[in-house]
C-alpha positions in Angstrom: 0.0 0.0 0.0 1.3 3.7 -0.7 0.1 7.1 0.0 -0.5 8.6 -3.2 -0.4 12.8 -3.9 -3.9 14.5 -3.9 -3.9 16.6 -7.3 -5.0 20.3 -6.6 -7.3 22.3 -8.6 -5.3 24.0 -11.1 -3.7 20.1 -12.5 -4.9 19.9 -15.7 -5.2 16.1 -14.8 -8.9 17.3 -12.5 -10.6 18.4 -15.7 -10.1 15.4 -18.1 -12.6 12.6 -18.6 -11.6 9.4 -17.6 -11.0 6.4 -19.4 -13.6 3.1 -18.4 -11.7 0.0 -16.6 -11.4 -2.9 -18.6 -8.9 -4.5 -16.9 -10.3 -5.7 -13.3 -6.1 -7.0 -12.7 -3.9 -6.4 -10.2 -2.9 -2.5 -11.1 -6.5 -1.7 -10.5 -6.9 -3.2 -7.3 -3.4 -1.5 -6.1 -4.6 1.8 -7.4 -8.2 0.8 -4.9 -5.5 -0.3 -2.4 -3.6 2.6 -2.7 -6.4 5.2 -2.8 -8.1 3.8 0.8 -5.0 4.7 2.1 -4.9 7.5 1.1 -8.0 8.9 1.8 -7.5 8.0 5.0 -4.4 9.8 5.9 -6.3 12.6 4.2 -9.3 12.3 6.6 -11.7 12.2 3.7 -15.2 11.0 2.4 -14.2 10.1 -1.3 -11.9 9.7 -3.4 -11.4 9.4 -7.3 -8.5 8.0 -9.6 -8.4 11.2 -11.4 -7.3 13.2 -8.0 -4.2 11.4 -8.0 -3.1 11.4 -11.2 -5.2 8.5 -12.9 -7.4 9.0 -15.6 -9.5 5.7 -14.8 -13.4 5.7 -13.8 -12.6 4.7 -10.3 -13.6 6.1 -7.1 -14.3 5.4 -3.5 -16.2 6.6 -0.7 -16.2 5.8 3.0 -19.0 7.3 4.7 -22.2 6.4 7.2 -19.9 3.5 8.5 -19.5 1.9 5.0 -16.7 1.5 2.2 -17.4 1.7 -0.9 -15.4 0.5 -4.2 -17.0 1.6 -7.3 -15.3 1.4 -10.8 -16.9 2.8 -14.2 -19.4 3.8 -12.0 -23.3 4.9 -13.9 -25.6 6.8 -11.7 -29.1 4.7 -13.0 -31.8 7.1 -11.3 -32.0 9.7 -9.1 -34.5 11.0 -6.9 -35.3 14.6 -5.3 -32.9 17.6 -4.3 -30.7 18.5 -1.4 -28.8 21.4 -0.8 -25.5 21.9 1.5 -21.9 22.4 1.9 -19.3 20.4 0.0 -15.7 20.5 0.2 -12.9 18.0 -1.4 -9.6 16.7 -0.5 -8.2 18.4 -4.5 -9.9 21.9 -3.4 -7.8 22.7 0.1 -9.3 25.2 2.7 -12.4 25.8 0.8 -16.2 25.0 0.5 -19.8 26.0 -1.4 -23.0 25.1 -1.5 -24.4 22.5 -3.8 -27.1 21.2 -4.9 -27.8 17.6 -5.8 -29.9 14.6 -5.9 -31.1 13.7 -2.7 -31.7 9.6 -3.8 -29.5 8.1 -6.2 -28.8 4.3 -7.7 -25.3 3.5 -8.9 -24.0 0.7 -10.6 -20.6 0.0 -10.7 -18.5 -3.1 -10.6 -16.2 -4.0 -7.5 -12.7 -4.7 -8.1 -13.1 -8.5 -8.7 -15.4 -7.2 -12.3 -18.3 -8.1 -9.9 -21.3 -5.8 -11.2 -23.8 -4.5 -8.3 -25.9 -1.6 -7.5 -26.1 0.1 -4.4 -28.9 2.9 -3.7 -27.9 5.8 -1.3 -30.1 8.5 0.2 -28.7 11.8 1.6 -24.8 12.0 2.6 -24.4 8.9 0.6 -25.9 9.7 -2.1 -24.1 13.4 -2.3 -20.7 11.8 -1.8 -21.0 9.3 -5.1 -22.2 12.5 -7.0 -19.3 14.4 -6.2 -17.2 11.5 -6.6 -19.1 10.6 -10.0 -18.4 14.2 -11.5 -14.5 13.9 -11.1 -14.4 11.1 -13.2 -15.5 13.7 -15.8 -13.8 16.4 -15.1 -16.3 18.1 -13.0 -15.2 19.6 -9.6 -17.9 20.9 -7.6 -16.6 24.5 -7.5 -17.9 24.3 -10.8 -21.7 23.6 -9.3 -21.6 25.7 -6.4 -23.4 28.5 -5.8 -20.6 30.5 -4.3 -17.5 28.9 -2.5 -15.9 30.1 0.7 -13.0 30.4 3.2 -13.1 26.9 5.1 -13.9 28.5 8.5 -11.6 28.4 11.2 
């Protein structure tokens, strides 16, 4: 396992569209490997490939209790609207308001190439939205209605 470096707005990496997984080997369970730790260190609720430096549709999320592995992830139905602060781990001492989907069902594939859907309400289901929208080059200062100071 390895610590891998958090891309910062400004990488021209953040803002490309990721490529789809097709290879369910041992580099993509590494890079899954890899990114838990990461997050981790970094105190985070998600993580995609693309924020460190891979242009793969990957990401995780570890959040109500849960981890979750999802790769070439497609958000199948969503449901309702929620509105509240975001921040992210590739936009440092910041946040804005967003609004997204309040329900949402995913499916993905695990990192065996095991498909599976998982529905998430709330927290959860903001997290795999944000998550979702780095994979194509969305960050959500892009979708916030104004972004702050992170407060002290």
């Amino acid at each position: 396992m390895a610590i891998r470096n958090i891309l910062q707005i400004g990488d021209p990496t953040l803002r490309k569209k990721s490529f789809e997984v097709t290879d369910f080997g041992e580099k993509t369970i590494q890079l899954l490997d890899d990114m838990k730790d990461t997050l981790i260190k970094a105190e985070g609720a998600g993580l995609a490939a693309p924020q460190v430096g891979v242009l793969r549709r990957v990401f995780i999320v570890m959040a109500e209790g849960q981890y979750y592995e999802c790769i070439n992830p497609i958000i199948v139905k969503s449901k309702g609207s929620q509105t509240g602060e975001e921040g992210c781990l590739s936009v440092k001492g910041k946040y804005g308001t967003v609004t997204r989907p309040n329900m949402v069902e995913v499916k993905a594939f695990d990192r065996y190439g095991k498909p599976f859907t998982v529905k998430a309400e709330g927290f959860l289901a903001r997290a795999f939205c944000h998550e979702n929208d780095h994979l194509d080059g969305i960050i959500y200062v892009d979708k916030a209605d104004c972004v702050k100071e992170e407060r002290r």
